[in-house]
N, C-alpha and C positions, 0 to 999 in steps of 0.2 A: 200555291198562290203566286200570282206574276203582277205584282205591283206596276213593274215599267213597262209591261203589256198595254198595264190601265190607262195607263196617265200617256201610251203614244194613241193608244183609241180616245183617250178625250182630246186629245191635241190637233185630230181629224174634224174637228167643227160638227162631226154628223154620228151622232153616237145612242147605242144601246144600251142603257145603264139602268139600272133600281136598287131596290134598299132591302137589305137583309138585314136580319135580326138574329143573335142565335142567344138563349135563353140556359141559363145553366145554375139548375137550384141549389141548394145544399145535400140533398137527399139523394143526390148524383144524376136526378133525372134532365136527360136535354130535350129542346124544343126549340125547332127552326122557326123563321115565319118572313114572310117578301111580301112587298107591295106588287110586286108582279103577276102577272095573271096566269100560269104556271108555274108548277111547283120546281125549284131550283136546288142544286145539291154542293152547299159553302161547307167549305174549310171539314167535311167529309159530312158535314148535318143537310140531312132533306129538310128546306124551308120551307112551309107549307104556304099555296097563294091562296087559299080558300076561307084564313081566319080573320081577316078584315081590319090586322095588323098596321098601324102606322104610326108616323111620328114626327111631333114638327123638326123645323130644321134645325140643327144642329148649332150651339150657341160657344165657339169654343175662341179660347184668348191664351194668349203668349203668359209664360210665367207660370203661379203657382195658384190663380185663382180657381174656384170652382168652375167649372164647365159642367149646367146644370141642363135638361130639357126634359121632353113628358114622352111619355108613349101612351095609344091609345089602344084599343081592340074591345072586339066584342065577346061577351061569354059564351061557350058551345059546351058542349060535351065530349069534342076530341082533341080541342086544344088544352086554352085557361079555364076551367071553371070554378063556380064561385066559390064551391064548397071546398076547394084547394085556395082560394085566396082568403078564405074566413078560419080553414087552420092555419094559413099563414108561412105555408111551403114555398111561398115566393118572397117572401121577407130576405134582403142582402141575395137575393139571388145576384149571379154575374151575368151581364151583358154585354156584348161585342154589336155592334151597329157595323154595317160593310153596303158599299158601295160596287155594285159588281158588275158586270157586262154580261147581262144575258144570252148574248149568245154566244159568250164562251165563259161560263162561270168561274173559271178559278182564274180570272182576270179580275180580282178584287184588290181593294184597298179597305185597310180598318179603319172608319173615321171616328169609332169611341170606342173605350174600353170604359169599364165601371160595376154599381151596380143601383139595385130596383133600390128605391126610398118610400115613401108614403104611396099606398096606392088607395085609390077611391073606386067606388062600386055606385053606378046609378044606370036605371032603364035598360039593364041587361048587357049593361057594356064597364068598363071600368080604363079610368086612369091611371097611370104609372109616371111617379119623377123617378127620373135619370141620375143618378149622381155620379160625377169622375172620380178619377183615381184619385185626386189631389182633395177629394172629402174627406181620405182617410186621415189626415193632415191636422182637419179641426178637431179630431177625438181626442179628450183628456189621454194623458201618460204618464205614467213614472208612478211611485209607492204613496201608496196612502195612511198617512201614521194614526192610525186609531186604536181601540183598545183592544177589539175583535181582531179578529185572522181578516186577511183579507184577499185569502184562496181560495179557490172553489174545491170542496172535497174531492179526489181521485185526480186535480191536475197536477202538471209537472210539480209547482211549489210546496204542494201540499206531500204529494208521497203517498197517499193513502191506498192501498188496493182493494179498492171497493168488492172485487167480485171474491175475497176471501169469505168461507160460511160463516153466517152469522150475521153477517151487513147487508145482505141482499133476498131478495125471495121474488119468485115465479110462480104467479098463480093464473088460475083462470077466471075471470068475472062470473060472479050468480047475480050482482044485481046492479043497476043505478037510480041515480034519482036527480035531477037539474042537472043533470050533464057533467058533476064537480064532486060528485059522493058515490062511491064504490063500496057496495057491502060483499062480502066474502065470508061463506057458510064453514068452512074448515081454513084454519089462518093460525096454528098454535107455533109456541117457539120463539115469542118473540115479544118484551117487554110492551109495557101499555105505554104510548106514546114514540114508541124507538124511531118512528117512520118520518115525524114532524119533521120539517124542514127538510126533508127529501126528496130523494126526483122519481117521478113517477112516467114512467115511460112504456107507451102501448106496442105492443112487439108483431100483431094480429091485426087483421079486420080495416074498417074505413081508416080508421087513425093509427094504422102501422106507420111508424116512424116518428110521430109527434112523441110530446112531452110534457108534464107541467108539475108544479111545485107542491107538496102535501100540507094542508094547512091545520087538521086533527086530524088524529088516527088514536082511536078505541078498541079497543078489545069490547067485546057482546059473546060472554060464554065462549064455545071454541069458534067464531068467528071473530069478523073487527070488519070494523067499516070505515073508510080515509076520505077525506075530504080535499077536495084540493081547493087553493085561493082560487081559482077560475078555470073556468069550462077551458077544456082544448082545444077545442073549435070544430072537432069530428067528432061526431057520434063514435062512444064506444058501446059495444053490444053485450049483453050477457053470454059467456063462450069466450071471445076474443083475451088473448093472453099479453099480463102485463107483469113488467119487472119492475120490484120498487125496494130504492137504496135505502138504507139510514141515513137520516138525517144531519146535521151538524148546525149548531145554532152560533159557529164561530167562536163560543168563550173560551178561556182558557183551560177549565175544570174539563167541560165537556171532551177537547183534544187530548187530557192526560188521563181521564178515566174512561172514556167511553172508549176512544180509538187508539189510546196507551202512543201516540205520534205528535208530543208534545215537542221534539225535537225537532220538527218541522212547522211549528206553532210560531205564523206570518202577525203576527199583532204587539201591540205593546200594548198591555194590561197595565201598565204602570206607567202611562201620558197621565200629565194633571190633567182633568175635563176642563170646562169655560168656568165652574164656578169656581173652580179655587184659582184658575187663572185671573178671577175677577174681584176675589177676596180683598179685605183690609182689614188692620187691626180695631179690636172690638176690647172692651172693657172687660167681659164676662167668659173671654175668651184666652189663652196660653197662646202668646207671642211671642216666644222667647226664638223665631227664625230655624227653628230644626226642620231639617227633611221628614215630607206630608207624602203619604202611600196611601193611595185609596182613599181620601180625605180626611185623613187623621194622621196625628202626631207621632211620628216613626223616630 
């Protein structure tokens, strides 16, 4: 890329230029896109001109404010489509907006870096906000003192190695029902409820790569059928193969007898809650000022 290529062809009053987009999900998939009317080939991505890609201009400020704007485009079948934006594969996706000189493309300049926010879906086209780099900025940080863990099981804080036997299972789908309940005909080896609050991840089929949270899981004889708190947003099919962890409900008991990794156990079990923080003395009540565990007299 020749930035000071750019900027002496814009400095020529009479110039070649359009707008690139290059598109980079989590899932590792990319996706070019130019307002131009040929397809162009940025920072090594073929930008396709044929998806009807655009965006208004660019709204950026000195300092550490947001630098917000929208992108637009139409749904197809070879670029965005809905059924990938309603499981939600472009959610924090990463964007790069570039300004290039068509007829010598790697005569670009990057004028955003960021990624996707809220996107809307209406008359077969959909909206996208932009957010900069300086969004990451307003996100809450630092430790949260509650009573529960406040790790996600299997990351660094926690330690957990989820894919040890025992914690994990790979099965194949026999059945579903609303998009959110998975029945499984052979499923033995594995406690009634072990799965609650686990992740449930499709490895197969439309919704290879998605995920979502297990809300019941039963045992039915040698099957069990898992429920998740909500649809994925892809159909999963009977056949299609999925992996589902154990769950962790964050308490203290659970990390020392379920997953015996109490020593990595992120929570304090022993915060006063609001009510005793809100307590006063009562007649019918032992006030004698001793340390209160669990809201009683220790």
């Amino acid at each position: 890329m020749t930035r000071e290529a750019l900027l002496s062809h814009l400095a020529t009053g009479s110039t070649t230029v359009c707008r690139a987009w290059i598109v980079r999900r989590r899932d590792g998939e990319v996706l070019g896109f130019t307002d131009h009317d040929r397809d162009l080939v940025v920072d090594g991505v073929t930008c396709r001109a044929d998806t009807g890609m655009t965006a208004r201009a660019l709204h950026q400020t000195t300092g550490l404010s947001v630098d917000n704007s929208e992108a637009f485009g139409a749904l197809s079948a070879t670029s965005i489509t809905e059924a990938d934006l309603l499981a939600g594969r472009y959610d924090s996706a990463e964007v790069r907006a570039y300004l290039v000189n068509w007829q010598a493309p790697h005569e670009v300049i990057v004028q955003f870096c960021g990624q996707l926010g809220e996107i809307t879906r209406a008359g077969g086209s959909f909206k996208a906000e932009l957010r900069g780099l300086s969004d990451l900025l307003n996100r809450p940080h630092g430790m949260a003192y509650t009573p529960r863990c406040s790790a996600i099981l299997g990351d660094e804080r926690c330690g957990f190695d989820v894919t040890q036997p025992g914690y994990f299972a790979e099965r194949l789908v026999d059945g579903t029902r609303e998009d959110r309940v998975f029945l499984f005909s052979a499923f033995s080896g594995f406690e009634d409820r072990w799965f609650e609050d686990g992740r449930f991840e499709v490895l197969t089929g439309q919704a290879a790569g998605l995920f979502g949270v297990v809300k019941n899981d039963r045992s039915e004889g040698a099957g069990r059928q898992i429920e998740l708190w909500q649809s994925i947003g892809a159909p999963v099919r009977p056949g299609d193969s999925v992996r589902i962890i154990a769950g962790c409900n964050k308490r203290p008991k659970t990390c020392r007898l379920k997953f015996d990794n109490f020593l990595n156990f992120r929570g304090f079990p022993h915060i006063p809650g609001e009510d005793w923080l809100a307590s006063y003395p009562v007649p019918d009540r032992p006030n004698g000022g001793a340390r209160r565990v669990g809201g009683s007299e220790a």
